[in-house]
C-alpha positions as CSV (number, residue, x, y, z in Angstrom):
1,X,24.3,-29.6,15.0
2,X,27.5,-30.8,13.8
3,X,29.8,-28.3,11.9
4,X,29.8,-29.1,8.9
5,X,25.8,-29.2,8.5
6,X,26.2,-25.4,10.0
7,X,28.7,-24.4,7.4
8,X,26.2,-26.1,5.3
9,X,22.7,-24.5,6.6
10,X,24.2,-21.2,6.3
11,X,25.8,-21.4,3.3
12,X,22.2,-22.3,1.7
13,X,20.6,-19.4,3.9
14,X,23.1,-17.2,2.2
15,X,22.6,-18.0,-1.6
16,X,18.8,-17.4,-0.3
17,X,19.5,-14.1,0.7
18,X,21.8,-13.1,-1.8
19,X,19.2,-14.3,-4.8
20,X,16.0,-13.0,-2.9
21,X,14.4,-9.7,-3.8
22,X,12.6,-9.5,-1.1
23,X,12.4,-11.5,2.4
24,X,9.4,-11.6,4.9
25,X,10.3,-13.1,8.2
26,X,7.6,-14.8,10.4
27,X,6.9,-16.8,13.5
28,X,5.0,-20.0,13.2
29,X,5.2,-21.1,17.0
30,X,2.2,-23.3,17.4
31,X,1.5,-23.8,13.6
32,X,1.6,-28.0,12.5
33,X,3.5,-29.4,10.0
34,X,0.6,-29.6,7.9
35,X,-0.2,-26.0,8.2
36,X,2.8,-24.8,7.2
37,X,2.9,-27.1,4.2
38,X,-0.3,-25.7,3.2
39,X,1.5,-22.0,3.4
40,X,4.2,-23.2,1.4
41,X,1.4,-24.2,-1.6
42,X,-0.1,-20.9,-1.3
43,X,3.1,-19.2,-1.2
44,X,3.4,-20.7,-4.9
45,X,7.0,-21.8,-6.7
46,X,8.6,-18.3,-6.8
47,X,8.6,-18.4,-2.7
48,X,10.6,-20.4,-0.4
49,X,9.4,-20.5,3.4
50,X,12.1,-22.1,5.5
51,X,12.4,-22.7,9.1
52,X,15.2,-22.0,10.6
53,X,18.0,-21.1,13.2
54,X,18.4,-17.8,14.3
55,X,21.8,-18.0,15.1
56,X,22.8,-19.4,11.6
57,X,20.5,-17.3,9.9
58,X,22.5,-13.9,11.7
59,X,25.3,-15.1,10.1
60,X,23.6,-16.0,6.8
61,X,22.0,-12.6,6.3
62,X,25.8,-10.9,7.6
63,X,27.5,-13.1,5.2
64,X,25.2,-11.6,2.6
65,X,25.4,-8.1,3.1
66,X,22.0,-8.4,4.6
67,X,20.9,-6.1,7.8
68,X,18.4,-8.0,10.1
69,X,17.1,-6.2,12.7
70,X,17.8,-8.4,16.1
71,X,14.7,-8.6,17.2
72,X,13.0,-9.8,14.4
73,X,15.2,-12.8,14.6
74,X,13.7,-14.4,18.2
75,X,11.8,-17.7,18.8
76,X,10.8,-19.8,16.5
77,X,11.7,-18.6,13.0
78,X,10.6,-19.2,9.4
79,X,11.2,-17.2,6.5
80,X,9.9,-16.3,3.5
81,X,12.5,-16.0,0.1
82,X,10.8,-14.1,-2.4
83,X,12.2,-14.3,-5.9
84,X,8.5,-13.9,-7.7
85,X,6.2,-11.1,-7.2
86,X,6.6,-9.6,-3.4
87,X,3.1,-8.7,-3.6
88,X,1.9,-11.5,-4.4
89,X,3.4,-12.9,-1.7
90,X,2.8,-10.6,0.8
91,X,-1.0,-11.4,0.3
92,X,-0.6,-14.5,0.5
93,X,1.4,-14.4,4.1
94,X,-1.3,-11.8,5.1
95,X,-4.4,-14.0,4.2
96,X,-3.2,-17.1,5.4
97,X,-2.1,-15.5,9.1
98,X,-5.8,-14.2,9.1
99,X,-7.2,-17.9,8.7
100,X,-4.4,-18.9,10.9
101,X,-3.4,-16.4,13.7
102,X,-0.8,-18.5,14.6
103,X,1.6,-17.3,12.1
104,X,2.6,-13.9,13.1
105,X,4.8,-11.6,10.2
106,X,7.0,-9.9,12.0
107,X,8.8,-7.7,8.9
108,X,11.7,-8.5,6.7
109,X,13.3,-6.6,3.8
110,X,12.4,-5.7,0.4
111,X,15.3,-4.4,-2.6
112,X,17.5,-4.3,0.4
113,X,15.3,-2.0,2.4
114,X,14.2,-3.5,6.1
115,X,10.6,-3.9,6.3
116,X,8.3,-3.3,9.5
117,X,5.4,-5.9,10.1
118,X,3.3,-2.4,8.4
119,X,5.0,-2.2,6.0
120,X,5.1,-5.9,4.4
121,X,1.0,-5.4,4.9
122,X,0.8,-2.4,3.1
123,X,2.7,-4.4,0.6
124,X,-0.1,-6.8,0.8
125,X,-2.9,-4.0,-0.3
126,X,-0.2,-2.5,-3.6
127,X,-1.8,-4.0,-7.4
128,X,1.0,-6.7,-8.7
129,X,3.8,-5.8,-11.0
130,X,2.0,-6.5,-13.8
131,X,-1.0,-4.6,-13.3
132,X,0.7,-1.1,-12.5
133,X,2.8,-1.6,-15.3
134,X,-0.3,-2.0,-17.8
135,X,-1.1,1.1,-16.5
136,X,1.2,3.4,-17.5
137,X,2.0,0.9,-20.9
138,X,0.2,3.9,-22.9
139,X,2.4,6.5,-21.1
140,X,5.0,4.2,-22.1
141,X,4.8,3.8,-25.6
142,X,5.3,7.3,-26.1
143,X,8.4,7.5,-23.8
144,X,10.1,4.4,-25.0
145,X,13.8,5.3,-23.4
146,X,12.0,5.5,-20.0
147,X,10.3,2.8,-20.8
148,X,13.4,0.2,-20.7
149,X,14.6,1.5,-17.2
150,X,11.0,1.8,-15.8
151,X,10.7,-2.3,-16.2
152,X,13.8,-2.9,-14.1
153,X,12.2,-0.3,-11.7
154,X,11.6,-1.5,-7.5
155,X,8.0,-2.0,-7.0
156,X,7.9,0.7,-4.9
157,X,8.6,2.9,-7.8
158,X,6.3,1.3,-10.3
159,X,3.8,2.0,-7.6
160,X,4.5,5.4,-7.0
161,X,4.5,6.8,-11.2
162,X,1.1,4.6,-11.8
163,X,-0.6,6.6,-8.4
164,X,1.2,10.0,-9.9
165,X,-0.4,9.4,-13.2
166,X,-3.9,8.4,-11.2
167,X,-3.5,12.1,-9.6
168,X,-2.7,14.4,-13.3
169,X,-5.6,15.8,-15.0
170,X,-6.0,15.8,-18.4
171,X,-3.7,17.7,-20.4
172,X,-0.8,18.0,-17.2
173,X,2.8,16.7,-18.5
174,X,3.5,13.0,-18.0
175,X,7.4,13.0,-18.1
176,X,8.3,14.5,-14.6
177,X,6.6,11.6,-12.5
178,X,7.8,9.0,-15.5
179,X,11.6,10.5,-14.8
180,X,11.5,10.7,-10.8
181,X,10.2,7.3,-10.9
182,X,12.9,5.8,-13.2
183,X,15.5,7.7,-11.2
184,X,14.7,7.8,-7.7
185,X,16.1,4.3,-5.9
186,X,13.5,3.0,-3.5
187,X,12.1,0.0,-2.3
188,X,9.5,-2.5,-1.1
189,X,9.3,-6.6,-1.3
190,X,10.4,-10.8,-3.2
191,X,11.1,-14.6,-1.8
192,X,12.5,-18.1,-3.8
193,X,11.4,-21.3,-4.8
194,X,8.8,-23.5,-2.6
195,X,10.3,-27.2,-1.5
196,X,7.0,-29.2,-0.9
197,X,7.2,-30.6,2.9
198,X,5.8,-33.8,3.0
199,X,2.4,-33.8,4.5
200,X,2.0,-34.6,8.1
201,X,-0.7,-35.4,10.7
202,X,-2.2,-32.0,11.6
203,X,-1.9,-32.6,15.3
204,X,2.0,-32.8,14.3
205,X,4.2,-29.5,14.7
206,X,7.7,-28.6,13.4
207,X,10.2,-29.1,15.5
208,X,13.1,-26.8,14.5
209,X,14.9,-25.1,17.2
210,X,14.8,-21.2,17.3
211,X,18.3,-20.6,18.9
């Protein structure tokens, strides 16, 4: 590759990195073009799966403050930007590797927390945003100050109030798990938007280089 389509590759793996939320990196060795094109529909608009180069995308992530563990980044490579719901995504990864074994999550990172290949799944199993959030709206309404920093919350938090309020009984004070959640920084998983490849033969496979 010539250098100025690498300065060029990884300056657009950068502004991926540095704009996604959350990042789930897979291997797709064996998977045809069509296949993958079919996992970039489900992935939806708010997800961009790209294929790429290790090498360039070391330098990407390391350019973007981003820590990649080294093995994660071996053989053939495509990654998931998540700038929509994580979950969301996450299901849809896990779903279509259980229709198509080929595609193999191998982890990523998630509010700038590194991901296991367990982890990103038990991302997969969490409610959406939205739907934890409705949860607690009624806890909410009476704590409006929390309220506002509770909505630009990690998921992981969000997650973590709406099981605490699952677990009070009636009558047990709702601000303590409402404040920890709002305060404590943690995290779980996002990607970006979804280029449409063009559709392909299915016998036909990709055919990016790993290194």
């Amino acid at each position: 590759m010539p250098k100025e389509e690498k300065v060029s590759a990884v300056a657009e793996l950068t502004d991926h990195f540095a704009t996604s939320s959350a990042a789930v990196i897979t291997e797709y060795r064996g998977l045809t073009v069509k296949q993958v094109t079919d996992l970039r529909r489900a992935l939806g608009q708010e997800t961009t799966y790209a294929v790429v180069k290790n090498t360039l995308t070391r330098r990407a992530a390391a350019e973007a403050g981003v820590s990649i563990a080294p093995e994660l980044l071996v053989g053939p490579t495509a990654i998931a930007f998540v700038k929509g719901d994580p979950v969301q995504a996450a299901k849809s990864l896990r779903d279509f590797a259980k229709a198509n074994p080929l595609l193999v999550i191998k982890g990523g990172y998630l509010d700038g927390k590194t991901l296991s290949a367990g982890e990103v799944s038990k991302i997969a199993d969490l409610e959406s945003r939205e739907v934890l959030l409705s949860k607690v709206a009624g806890v909410l309404k009476a704590l409006p100050t929390r309220a506002a920093g509770l909505f630009q919350a990690p998921l992981s938090q969000v997650a973590r109030l709406a099981k605490a309020l699952e677990e009070k009984t009636p009558g047990e004070a709702v601000a303590e798990p409402i404040a920890e959640a709002v305060a404590e920084p943690e995290a779980t998983a996002e990607v970006a938007e979804a280029p449409e490849a063009a559709a392909a033969d299915a016998s036909e496979t990709p055919a990016e280089p790993a290194e």
